[in-house]
C-alpha positions in Angstrom: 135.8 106.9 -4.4 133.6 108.3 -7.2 129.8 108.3 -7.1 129.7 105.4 -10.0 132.1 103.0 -8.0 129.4 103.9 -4.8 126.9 102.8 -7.3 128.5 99.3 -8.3 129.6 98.1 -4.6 125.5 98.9 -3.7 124.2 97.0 -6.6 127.0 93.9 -5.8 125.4 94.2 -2.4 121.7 94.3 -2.9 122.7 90.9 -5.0 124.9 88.9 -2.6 122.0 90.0 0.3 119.2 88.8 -2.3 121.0 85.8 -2.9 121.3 85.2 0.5 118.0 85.2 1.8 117.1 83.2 -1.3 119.1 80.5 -0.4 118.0 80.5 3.3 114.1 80.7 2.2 115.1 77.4 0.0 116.0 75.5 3.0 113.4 76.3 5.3 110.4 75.5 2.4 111.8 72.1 1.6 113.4 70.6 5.1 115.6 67.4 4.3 113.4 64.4 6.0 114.8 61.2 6.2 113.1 58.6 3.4 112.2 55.2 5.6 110.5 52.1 3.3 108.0 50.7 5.3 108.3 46.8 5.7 106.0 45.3 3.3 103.5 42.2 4.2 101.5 39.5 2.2 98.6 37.7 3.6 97.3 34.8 1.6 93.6 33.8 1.1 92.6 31.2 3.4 90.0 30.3 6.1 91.4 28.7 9.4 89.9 27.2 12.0 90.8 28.9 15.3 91.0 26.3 17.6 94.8 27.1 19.3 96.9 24.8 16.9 97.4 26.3 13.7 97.7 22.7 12.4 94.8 23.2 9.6 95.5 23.3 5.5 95.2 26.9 5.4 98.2 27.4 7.6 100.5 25.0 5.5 100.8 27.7 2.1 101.7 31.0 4.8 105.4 31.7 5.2 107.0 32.3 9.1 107.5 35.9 9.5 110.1 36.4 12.6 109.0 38.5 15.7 112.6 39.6 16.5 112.8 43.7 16.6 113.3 45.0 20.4 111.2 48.1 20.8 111.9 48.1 24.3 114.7 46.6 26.6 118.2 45.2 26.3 119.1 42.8 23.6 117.4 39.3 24.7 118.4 36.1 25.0 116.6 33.5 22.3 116.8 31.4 25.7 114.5 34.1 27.3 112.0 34.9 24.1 112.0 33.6 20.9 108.7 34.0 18.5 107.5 34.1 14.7 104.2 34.4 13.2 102.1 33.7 10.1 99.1 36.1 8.4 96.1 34.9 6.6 93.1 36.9 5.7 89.5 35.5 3.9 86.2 38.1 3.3 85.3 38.3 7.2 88.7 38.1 9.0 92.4 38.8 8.9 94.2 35.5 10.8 97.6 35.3 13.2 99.0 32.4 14.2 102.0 33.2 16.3 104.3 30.9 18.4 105.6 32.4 21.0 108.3 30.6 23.4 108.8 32.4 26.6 110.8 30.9 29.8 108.2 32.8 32.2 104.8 33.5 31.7 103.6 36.6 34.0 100.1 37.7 34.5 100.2 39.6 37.8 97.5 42.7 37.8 94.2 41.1 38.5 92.3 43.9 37.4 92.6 43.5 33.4 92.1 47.4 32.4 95.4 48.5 35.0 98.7 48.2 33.5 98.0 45.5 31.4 100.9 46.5 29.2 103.3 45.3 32.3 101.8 41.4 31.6 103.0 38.8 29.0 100.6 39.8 26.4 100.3 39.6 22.4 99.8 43.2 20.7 98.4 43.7 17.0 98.5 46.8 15.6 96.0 47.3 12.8 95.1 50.7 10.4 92.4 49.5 8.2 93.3 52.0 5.7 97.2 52.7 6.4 97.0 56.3 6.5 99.6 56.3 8.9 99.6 58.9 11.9 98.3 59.5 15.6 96.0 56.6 16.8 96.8 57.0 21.1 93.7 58.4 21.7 91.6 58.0 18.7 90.7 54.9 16.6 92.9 55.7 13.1 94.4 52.8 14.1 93.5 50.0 17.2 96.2 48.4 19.3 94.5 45.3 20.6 96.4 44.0 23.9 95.5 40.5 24.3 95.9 38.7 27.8 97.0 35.5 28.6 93.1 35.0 29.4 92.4 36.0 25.8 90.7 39.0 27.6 91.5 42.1 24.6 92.1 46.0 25.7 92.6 48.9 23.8 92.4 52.8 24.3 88.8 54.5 23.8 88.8 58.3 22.5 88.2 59.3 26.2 91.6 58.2 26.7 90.1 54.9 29.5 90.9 51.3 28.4 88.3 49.2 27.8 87.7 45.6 26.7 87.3 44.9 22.7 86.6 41.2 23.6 84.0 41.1 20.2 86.9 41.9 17.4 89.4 39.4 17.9 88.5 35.3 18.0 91.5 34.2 20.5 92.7 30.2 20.8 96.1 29.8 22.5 97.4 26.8 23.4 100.7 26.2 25.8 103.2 23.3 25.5 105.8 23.7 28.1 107.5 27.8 27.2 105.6 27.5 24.1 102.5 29.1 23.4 100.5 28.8 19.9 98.3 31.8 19.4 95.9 31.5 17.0 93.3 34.7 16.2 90.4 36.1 13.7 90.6 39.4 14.0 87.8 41.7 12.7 88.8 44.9 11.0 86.9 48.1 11.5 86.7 51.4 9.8 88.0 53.8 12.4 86.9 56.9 10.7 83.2 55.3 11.0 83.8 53.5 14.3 82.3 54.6 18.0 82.9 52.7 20.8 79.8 51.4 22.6 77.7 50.6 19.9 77.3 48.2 17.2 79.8 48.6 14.5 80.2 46.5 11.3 83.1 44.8 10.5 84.4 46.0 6.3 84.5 43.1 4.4 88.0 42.5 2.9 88.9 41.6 -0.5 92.3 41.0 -2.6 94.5 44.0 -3.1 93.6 45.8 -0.2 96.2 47.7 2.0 96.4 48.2 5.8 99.2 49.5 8.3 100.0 46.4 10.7 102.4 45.4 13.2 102.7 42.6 15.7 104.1 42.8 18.9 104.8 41.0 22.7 105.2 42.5 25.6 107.7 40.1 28.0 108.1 40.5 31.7 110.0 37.9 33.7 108.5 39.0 37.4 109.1 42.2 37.2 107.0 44.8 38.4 106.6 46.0 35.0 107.9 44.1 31.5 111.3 43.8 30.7 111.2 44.0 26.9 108.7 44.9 24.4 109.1 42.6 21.3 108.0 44.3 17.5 108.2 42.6 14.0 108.9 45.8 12.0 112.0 47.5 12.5 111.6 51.4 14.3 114.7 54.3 13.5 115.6 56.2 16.1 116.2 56.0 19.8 112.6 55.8 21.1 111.2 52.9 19.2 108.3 52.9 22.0 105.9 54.3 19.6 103.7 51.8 17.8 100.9 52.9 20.4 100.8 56.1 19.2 102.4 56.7 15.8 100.4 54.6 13.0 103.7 55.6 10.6 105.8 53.0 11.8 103.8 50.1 10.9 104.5 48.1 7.5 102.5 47.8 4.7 100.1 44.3 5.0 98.6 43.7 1.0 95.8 41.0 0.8 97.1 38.8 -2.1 
């Protein structure tokens, strides 16, 4: 082989090789990432009064929104849970109404700080500015447990529950396996907020956008529950995540 054929294989080479890496340098700058939409929500303007029976004008013009995405569990029987809910929001408050229908109501750990998770209890999900991300053990986002009781319990930023009795108004009202929850929830800037002191409430106004989810935790006498109930729908196999991951919830617009 003559020095000028040498030559051409090395440059041919040089350019598959350069090629090469180019192509692998491509595909580790820009990994493919599955594109989700986030459910979107619309709360109307309207001012409630919480008083367990969601009976009041304001209530009439909100649409039923079903509570029907298992997070956690096998698939349920409508016979075992069945629930739906409404959103309202005026200047000072953003407002649930949620029937719940549950053949068992189970409140078994007496201490309300230990394990309260494993209790029938209604879970809001709220990121005052939807920024998405981690909210376990910070307050980017609040996940308000609320009790049978009406007692409410969140995670602090030293990673202890405590009680957040002062940001959510609770009225709920049983009728045989129905229960109608009815809630004013205050919503808090959790960039600003510190636990233990006063904090003021933002004041809400039309157009505004916030990560929310709603959610019940259902245990039929169990030692811990047996499903965990969401209204937005979660990819993948652990759909456990709404406690931690703000990205999952939908998109709530005040309209």
């Amino acid at each position: 082989m003559d020095r000028n054929s040498i030559l051409g294989l090395t440059v041919a080479f040089l350019v598959l090789l350069f090629l090469f890496a180019d192509q692998k340098v491509e595909d580790v700058a820009t990994p493919k990432t599955q594109n989700i939409d986030k459910q979107q929500f619309n709360a109307k303007y309207g001012s409630p009064l919480i008083d367990g029976k969601g009976e009041d004008e304001p209530w009439q013009s909100a649409d039923w929104l079903p509570l029907d995405q298992v997070w956690m569990g096998a698939p349920i029987a409508s016979s075992d849970f069945s629930g739906r809910y409404k959103i309202l929001w005026d200047e000072n408050n953003l407002y649930i109404l949620a029937e719940i229908t549950d053949d068992t109501l189970v409140d078994i750990h007496s201490n309300g700080l230990l394990n309260y998770w494993d209790d029938d209890c209604l879970e809001i999900f709220v990121d005052e500015n939807a920024s998405g991300g981690n909210h376990q053990y910070n307050f980017n986002a609040f996940a308000y447990h609320i009790a049978l009781d009406g007692m409410v319990v969140d995670i602090t930023t030293d990673s202890i529950p405590a009680y957040f009795n002062d940001h959510v108004t609770v009225r709920r009202i049983a009728v045989g396996n129905t229960s109608i929850w009815e809630l004013a929830l205050k919503i808090f800037d959790g960039n600003k907020y510190e636990h233990g002191v006063e904090n003021i409430p933002n004041m809400l106004k039309s157009g505004k956008k916030m990560g929310f989810a709603l959610a019940y935790c259902d245990n039929d006498h169990s030692t811990a529950r047996e499903h965990f109930i969401g209204s937005v729908r979660v990819e993948g196999e652990d759909k456990n995540r709404a406690w931690i991951d703000a990205g999952i919830f939908g998109d709530l617009q005040l309209k």
